[in-house]
Structure formats: C-alpha cells, structure tokens
BALOBA-1460 file (C-alpha; in Angstrom, 3 decimals):
// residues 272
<rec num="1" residu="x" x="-4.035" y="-3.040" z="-4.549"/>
<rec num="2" residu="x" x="-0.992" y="-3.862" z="-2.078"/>
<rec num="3" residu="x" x="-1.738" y="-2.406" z="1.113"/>
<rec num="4" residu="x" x="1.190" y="0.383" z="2.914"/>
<rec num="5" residu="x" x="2.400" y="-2.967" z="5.027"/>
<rec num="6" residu="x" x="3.204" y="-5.095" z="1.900"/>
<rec num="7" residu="x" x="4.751" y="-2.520" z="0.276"/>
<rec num="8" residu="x" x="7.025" y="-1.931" z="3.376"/>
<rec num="9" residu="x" x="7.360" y="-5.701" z="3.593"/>
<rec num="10" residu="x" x="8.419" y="-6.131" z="-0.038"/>
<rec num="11" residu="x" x="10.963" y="-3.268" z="0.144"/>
<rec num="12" residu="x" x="12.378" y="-5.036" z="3.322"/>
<rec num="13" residu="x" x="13.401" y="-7.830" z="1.529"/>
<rec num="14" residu="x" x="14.553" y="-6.109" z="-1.385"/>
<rec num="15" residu="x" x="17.015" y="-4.040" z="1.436"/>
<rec num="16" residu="x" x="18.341" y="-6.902" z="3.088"/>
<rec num="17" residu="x" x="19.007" y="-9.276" z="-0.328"/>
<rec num="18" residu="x" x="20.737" y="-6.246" z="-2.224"/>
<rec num="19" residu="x" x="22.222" y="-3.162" z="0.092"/>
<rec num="20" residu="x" x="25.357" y="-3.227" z="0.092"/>
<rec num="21" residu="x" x="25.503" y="-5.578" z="-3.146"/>
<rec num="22" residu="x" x="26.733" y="-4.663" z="-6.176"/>
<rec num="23" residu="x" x="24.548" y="-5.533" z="-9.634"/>
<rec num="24" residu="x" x="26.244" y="-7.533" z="-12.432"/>
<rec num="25" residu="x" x="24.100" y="-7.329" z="-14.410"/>
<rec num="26" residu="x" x="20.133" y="-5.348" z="-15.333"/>
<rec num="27" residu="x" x="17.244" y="-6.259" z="-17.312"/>
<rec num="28" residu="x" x="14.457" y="-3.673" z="-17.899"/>
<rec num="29" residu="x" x="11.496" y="-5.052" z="-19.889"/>
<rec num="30" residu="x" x="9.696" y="-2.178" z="-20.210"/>
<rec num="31" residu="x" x="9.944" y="0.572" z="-23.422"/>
<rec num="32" residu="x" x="11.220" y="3.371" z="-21.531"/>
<rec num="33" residu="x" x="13.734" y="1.821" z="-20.116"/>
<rec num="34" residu="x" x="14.731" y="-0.892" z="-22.518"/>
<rec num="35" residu="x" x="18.803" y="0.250" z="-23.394"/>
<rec num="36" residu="x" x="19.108" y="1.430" z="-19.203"/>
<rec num="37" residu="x" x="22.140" y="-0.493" z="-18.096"/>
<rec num="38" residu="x" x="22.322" y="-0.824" z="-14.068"/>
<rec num="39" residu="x" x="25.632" y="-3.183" z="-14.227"/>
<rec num="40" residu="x" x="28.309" y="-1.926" z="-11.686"/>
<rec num="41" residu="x" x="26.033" y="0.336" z="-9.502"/>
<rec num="42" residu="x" x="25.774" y="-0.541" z="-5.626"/>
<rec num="43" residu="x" x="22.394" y="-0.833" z="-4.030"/>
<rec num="44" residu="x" x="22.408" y="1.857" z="-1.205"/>
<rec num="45" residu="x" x="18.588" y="0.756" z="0.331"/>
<rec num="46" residu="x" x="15.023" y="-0.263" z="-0.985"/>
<rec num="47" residu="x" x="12.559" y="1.819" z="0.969"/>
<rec num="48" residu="x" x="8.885" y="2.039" z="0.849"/>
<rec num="49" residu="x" x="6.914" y="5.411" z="0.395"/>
<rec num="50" residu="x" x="3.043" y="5.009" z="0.908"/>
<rec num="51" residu="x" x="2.350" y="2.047" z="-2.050"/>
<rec num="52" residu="x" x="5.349" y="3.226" z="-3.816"/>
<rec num="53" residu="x" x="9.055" y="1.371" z="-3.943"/>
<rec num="54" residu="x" x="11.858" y="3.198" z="-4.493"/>
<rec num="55" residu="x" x="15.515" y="1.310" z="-4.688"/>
<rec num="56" residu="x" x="18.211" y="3.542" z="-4.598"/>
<rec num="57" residu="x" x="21.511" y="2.821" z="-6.288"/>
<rec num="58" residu="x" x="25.198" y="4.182" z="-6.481"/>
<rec num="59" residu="x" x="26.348" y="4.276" z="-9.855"/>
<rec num="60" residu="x" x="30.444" y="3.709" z="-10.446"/>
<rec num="61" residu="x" x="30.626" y="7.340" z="-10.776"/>
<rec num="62" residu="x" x="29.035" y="7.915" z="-7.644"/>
<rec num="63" residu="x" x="26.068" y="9.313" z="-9.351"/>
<rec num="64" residu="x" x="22.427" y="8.332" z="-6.858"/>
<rec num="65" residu="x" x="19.893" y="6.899" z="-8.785"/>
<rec num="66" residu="x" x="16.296" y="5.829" z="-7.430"/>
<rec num="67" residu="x" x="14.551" y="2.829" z="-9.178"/>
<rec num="68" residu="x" x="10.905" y="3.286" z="-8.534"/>
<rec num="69" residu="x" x="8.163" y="0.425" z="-9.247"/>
<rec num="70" residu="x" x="4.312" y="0.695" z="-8.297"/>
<rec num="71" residu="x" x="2.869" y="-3.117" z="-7.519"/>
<rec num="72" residu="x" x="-0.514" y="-1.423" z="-7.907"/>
<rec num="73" residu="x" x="-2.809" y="-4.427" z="-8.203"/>
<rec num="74" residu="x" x="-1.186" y="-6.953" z="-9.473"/>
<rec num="75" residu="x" x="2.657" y="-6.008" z="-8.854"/>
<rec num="76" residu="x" x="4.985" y="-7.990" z="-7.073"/>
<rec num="77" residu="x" x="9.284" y="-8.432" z="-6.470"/>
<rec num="78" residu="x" x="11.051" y="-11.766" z="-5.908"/>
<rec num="79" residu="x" x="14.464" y="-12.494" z="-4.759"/>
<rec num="80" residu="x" x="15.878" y="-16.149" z="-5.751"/>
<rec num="81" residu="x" x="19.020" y="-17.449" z="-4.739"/>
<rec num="82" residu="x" x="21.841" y="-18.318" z="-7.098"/>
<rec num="83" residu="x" x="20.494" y="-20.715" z="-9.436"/>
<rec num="84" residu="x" x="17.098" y="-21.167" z="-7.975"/>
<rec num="85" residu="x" x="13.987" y="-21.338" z="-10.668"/>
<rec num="86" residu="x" x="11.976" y="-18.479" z="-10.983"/>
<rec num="87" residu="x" x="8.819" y="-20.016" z="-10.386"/>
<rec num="88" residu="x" x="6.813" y="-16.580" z="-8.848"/>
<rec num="89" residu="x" x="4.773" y="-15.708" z="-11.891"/>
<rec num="90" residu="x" x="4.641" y="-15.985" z="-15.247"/>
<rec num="91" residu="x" x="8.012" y="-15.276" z="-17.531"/>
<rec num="92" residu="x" x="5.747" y="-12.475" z="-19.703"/>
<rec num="93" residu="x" x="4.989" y="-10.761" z="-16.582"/>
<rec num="94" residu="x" x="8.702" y="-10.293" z="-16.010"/>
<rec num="95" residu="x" x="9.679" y="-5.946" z="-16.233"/>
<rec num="96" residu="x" x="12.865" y="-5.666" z="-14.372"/>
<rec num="97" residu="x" x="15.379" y="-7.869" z="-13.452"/>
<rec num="98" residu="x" x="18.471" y="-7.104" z="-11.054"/>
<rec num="99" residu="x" x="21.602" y="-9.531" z="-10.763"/>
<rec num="100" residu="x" x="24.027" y="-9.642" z="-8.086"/>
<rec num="101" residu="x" x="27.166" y="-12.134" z="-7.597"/>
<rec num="102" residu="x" x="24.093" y="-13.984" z="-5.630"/>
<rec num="103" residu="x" x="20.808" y="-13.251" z="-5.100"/>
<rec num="104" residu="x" x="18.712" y="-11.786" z="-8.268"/>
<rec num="105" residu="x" x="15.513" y="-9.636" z="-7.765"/>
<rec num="106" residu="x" x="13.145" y="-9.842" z="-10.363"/>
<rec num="107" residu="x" x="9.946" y="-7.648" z="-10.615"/>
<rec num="108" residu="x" x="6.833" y="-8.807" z="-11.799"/>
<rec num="109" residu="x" x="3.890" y="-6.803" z="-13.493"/>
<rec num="110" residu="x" x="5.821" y="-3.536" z="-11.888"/>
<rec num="111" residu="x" x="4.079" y="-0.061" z="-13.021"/>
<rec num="112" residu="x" x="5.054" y="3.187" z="-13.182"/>
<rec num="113" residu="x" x="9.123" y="2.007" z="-13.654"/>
<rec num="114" residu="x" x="11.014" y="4.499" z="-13.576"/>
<rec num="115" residu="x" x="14.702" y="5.800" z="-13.335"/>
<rec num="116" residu="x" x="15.611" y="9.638" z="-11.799"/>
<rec num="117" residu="x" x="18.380" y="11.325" z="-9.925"/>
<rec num="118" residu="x" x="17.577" y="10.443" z="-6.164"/>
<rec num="119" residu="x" x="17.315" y="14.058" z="-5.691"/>
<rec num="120" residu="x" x="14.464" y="14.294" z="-7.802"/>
<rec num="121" residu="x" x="12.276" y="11.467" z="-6.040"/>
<rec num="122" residu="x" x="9.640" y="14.146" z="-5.074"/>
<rec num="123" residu="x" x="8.937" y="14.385" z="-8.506"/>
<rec num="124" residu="x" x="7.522" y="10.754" z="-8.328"/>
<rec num="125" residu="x" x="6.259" y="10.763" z="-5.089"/>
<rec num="126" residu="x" x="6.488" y="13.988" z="-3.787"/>
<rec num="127" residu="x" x="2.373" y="14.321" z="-3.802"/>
<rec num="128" residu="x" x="1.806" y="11.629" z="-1.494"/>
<rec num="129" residu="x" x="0.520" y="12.556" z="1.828"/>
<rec num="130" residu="x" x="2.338" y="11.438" z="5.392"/>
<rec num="131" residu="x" x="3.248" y="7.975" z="5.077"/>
<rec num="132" residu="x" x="1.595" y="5.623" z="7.735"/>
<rec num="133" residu="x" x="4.688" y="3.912" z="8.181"/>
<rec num="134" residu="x" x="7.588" y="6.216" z="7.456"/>
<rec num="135" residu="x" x="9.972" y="7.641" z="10.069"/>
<rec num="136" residu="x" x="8.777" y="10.897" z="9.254"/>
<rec num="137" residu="x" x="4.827" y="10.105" z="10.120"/>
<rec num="138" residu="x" x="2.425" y="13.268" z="11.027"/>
<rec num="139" residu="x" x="-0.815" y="12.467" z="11.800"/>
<rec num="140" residu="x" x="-1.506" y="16.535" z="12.276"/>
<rec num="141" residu="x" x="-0.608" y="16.529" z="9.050"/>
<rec num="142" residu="x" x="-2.823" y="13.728" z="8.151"/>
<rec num="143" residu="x" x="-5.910" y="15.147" z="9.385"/>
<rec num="144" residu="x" x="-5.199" y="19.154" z="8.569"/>
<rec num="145" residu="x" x="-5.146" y="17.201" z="4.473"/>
<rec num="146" residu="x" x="-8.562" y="15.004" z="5.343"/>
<rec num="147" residu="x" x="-10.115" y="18.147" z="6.231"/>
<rec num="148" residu="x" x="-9.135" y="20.070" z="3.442"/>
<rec num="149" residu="x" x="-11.879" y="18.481" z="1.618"/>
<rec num="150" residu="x" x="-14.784" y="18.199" z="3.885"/>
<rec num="151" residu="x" x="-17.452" y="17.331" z="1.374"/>
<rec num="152" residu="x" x="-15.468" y="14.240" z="0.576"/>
<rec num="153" residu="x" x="-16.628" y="10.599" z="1.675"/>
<rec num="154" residu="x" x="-14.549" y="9.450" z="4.424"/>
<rec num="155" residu="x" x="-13.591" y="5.937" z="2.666"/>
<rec num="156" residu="x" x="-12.992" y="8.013" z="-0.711"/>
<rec num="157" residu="x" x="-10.948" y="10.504" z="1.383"/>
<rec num="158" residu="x" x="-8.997" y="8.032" z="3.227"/>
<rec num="159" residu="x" x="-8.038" y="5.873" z="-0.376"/>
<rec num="160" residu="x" x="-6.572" y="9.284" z="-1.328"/>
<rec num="161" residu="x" x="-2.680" y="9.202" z="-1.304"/>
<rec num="162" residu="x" x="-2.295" y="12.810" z="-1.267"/>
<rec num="163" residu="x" x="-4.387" y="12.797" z="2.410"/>
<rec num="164" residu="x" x="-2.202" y="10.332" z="3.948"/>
<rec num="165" residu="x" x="0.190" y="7.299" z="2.388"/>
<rec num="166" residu="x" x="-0.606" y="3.765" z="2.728"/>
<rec num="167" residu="x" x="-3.941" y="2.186" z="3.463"/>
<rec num="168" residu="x" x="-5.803" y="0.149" z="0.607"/>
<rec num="169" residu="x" x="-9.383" y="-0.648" z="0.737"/>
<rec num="170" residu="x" x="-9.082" y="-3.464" z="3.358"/>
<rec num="171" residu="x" x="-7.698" y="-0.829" z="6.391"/>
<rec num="172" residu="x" x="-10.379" y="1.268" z="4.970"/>
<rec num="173" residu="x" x="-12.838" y="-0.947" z="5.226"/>
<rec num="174" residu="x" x="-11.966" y="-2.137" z="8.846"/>
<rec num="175" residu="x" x="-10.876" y="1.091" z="10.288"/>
<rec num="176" residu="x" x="-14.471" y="2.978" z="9.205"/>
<rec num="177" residu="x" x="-16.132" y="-0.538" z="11.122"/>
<rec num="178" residu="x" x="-14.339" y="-0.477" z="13.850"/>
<rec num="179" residu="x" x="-14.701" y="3.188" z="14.698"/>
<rec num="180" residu="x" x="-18.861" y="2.934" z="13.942"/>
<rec num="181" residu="x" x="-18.521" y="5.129" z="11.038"/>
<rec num="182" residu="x" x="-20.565" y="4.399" z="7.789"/>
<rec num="183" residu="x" x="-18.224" y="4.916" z="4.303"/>
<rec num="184" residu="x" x="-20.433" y="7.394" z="2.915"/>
<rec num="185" residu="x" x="-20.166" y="10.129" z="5.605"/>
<rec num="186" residu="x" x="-18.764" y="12.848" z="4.563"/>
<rec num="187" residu="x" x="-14.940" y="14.264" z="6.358"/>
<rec num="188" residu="x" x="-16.646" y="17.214" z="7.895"/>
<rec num="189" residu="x" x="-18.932" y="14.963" z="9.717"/>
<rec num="190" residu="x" x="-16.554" y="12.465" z="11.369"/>
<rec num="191" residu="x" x="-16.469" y="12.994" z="15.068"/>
<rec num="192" residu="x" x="-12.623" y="12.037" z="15.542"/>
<rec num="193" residu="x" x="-10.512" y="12.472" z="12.603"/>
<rec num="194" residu="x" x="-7.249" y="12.541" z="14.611"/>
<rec num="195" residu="x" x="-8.691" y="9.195" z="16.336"/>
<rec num="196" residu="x" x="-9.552" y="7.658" z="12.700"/>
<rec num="197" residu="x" x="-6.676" y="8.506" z="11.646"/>
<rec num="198" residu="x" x="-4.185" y="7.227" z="14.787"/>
<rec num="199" residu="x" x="-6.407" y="3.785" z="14.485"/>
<rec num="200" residu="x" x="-5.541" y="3.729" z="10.722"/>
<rec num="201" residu="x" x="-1.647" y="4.047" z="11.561"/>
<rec num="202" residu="x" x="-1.862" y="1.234" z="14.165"/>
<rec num="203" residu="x" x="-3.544" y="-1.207" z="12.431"/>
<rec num="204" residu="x" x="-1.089" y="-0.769" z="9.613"/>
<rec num="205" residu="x" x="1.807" y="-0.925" z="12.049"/>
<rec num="206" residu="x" x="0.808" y="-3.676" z="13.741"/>
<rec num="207" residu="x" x="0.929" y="-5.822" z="10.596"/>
<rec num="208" residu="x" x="4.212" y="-5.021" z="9.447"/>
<rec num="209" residu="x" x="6.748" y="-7.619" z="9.017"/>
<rec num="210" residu="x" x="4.292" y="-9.885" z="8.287"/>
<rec num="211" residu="x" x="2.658" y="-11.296" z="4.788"/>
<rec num="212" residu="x" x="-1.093" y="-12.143" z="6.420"/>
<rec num="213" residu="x" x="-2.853" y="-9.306" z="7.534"/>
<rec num="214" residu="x" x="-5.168" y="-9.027" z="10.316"/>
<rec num="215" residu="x" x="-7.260" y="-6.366" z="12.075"/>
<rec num="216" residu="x" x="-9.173" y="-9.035" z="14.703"/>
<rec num="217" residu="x" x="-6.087" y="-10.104" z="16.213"/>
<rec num="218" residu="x" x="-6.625" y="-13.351" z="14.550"/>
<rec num="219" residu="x" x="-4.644" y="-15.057" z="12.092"/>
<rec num="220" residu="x" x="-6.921" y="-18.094" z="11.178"/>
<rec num="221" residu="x" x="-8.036" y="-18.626" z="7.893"/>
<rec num="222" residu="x" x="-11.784" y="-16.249" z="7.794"/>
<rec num="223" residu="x" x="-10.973" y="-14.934" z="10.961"/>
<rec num="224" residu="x" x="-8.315" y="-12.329" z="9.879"/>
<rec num="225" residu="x" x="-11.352" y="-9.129" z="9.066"/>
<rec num="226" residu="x" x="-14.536" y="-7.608" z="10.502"/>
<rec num="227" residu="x" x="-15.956" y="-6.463" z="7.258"/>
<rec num="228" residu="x" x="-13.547" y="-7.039" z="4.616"/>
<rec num="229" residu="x" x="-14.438" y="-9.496" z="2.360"/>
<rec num="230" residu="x" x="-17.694" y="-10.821" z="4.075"/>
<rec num="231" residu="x" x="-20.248" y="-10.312" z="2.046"/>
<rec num="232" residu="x" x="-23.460" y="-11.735" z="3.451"/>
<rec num="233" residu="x" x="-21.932" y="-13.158" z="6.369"/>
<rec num="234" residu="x" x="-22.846" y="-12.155" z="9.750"/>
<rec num="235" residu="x" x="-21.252" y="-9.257" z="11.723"/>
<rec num="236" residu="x" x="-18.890" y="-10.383" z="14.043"/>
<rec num="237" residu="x" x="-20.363" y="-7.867" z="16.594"/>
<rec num="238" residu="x" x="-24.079" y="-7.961" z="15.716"/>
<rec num="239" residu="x" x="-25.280" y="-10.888" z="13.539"/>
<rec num="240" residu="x" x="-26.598" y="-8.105" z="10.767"/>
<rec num="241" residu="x" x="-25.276" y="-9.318" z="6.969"/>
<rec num="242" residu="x" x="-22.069" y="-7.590" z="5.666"/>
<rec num="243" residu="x" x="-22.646" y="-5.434" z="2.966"/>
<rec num="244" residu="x" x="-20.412" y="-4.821" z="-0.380"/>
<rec num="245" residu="x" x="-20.893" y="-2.030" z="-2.475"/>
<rec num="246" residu="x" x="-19.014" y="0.229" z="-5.478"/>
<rec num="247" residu="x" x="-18.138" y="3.775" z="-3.819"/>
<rec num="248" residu="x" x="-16.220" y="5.563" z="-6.577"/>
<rec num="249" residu="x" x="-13.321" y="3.188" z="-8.029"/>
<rec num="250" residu="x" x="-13.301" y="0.593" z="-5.253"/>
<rec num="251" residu="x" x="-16.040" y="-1.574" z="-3.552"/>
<rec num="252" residu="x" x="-16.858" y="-0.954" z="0.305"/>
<rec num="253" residu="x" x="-17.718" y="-3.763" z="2.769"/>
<rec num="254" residu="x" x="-19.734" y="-2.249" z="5.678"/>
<rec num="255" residu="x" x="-22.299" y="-3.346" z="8.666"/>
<rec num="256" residu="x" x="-25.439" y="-1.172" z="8.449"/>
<rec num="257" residu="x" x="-26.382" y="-2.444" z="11.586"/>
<rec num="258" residu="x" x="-22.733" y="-0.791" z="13.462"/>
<rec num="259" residu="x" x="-22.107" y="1.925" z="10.653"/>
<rec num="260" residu="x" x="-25.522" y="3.490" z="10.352"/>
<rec num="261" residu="x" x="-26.305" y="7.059" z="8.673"/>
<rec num="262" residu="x" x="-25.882" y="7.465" z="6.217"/>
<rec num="263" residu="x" x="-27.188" y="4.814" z="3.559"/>
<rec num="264" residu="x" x="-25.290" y="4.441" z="0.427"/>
<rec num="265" residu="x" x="-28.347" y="6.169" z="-1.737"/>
<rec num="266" residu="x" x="-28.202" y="9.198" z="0.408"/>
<rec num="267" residu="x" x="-31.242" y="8.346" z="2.882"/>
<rec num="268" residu="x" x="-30.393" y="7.537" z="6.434"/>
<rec num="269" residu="x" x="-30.262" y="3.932" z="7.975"/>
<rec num="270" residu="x" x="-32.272" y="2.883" z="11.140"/>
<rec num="271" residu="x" x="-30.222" y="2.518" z="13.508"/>
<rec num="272" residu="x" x="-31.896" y="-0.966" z="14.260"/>
C-alpha cells in the first residue's frame, strides 16, 4: 500500500495539472458513479489526507464537491498531455477519467471513489488520525491515540489510520529498527512514544516530493532501507539476517539481533 509521501506526491501533481482548470469533460468507470457528470466544474485543489486523495471541485453553480480515490495497493493517477498515449496501465484498470482543454488525469485501479458535498469530507475521512504530513500535524495527538490502546503491538498500532495518518509498512518497518524496538512490543511498553512517533513524521517528511523513498540517506538501488525488504540479508548495523514475518494483515521485516524482546512467538530474544 502507497505510503503518506506518495499519496502527497500524487495529489501534488494532480494540484498543479488541474487547479484552476476547468473539466470538459468526466468519465467514471465505476457502478456508483457511472451517470456522474463532472463537465463544467473548476478544480479548486487535490490534497492528500493520510493514504486518502481528495480533489475538490466547483461546480457551475458554485456547489463544492470532493472527489475522493483510495490507491490502496495497487491504485495509481496519471496526467498526460494533450494527445499523449495513455500508456500507465492497463485500459481495464481505467475508473475515472478527468478532461481539461489540456492535460487529462486518469485514475487507475482507484478504490473507495466517491463523490460528497466538500462539507461532508469527514464523513470519508473524518476517522483518520493526525496526518504525518498535513498542515494541521499533532504529534500530542498522535501519541495520546497510540496509547489509547496499550495492549496493542506497536507495528499493528502504528499501521492504524485512526492513531495517526500516513505510514505504510515500510516507515513501520524502518522506524521500529531504527529506534531498537522489536514489532511485537506492545504500546504500553515503548520507552518514547512521542520520540517514535516525531522519527515517524521525519522520515516521512523527508521523502516528500520525491518518487524513491529512502530512510538510509541513500538513494542507490538496495541501499534505500535498513530492514525493509531484506530478508536474509545482513543487518546493515550488525551482520545478524533480516527477518520477515506475518503480524496481523501485513508482513514485518525486523533485526533480532537490534530489536530484541520480544520474539514473535511470545518468548524473549537473547539479546546476543
């Protein structure tokens, strides 16, 4: 699933190919919205919330309405220039598709369209938690919702969009290895929420505006993660083999070696 900084990338470009733009034209693959006809509205802004998109649009009536998409796994937008081939994914995977005098967005594999009153937008994504990367970001806030469910694993806790908005299982991954903590502890055991949680924010941050993520500071090819994605290689700190295992609905890369107690089965790891 698209980490918060994609998200906030994709909605990026979305803002600066349509605001300001009006559409000529709307194409909504997708039952619910099959007769929805967007022609004639202006695009106000495309803003990210957490993993969510949400495009909001001014119709001729000056009636605010917010398209919202969810790239979830597989999800992705593409802009094309006037006459350009879509060539991003397959044409079955098309769901919406916007046209201006110029550039035309077209979503791909999108979930969860759908098409409200901006002044109802809470009702799609008023759950979420702070968002990592929205003006309005409170880590307080952050960690008083972590807490709230101290029996909870920390890398569960911290996929959960109601605790905070925006990090996927690769900043979950690297942020529980880089602050020594193993996945499976639970909240109420973490030394340093607030610092967890500041870490998480940064290393989100510090990849925005940018398609290739990286937590070492490195942006070679195998060089970009400590944890994520090694399997069996060697720790970048300590030599031990990378770990991968399921932990609820994801998989967790870990050191046992820098992330001890305690084990995935419950028993505590030597601290070696």
């Amino acid at each position: 699933m698209p980490e918060g900084d994609t998200v906030w990338n994709t909605a990026r470009v979305l803002h600066r190919a349509l605001a300001g733009r009006r559409l000529t034209g709307s194409d909504f693959r997708v039952p619910q919205l099959a007769t929805a006809d967007l022609t004639g509205s202006a695009v106000v802004a495309a803003i990210s919330r957490g993993k969510h998109l949400l495009l909001r649009l001014r119709q001729p009536d000056d009636r605010q309405l917010t398209l919202h998409s969810h790239l979830r796994m597989d999800g992705a937008w593409r802009v094309y220039a006037p006459g350009q081939r879509w060539t991003g994914r397959p044409g079955h995977l098309i769901r919406v598709v916007l046209r201006t005098a110029e550039p035309v967005a077209v979503g791909y594999h999108l979930h969860e369209v759908a098409l409200v009153p901006t002044a109802e937008e809470d009702s799609l994504v008023g759950h979420l938690g702070p968002d990592l990367l929205g003006p309005d970001w409170d880590p307080a806030e952050a960690v008083r919702r972590l807490a709230a469910r101290p029996d909870t694993s920390i890398a569960e806790a911290l996929l959960d969009q109601r605790n905070l908005a925006g990090i996927g299982n690769l900043y979950k991954c690297e942020v529980l290895f880089l602050r020594g903590i193993s996945p499976w502890t639970p909240v109420r055991a973490v030394p340093d929420l607030p610092g967890l949680v500041d870490l998480g924010q940064r290393l989100l941050a510090a990849n925005r505006g940018r398609w290739q993520q990286s937590t070492t500071g490195s942006l070679r090819n195998a060089e970009t993660s400590y944890v994520y994605g090694r399997r069996a290689r060697p720790c970048r700190r300590c030599g031990t083999a990378i770990r991968k295992r399921e932990q609820g609905e994801r998989v967790t890369y870990w050191c046992p070696h820098c992330q001890p107690d305690p084990a995935p089965d419950g028993s505590r790891s030597p601290s070696q």
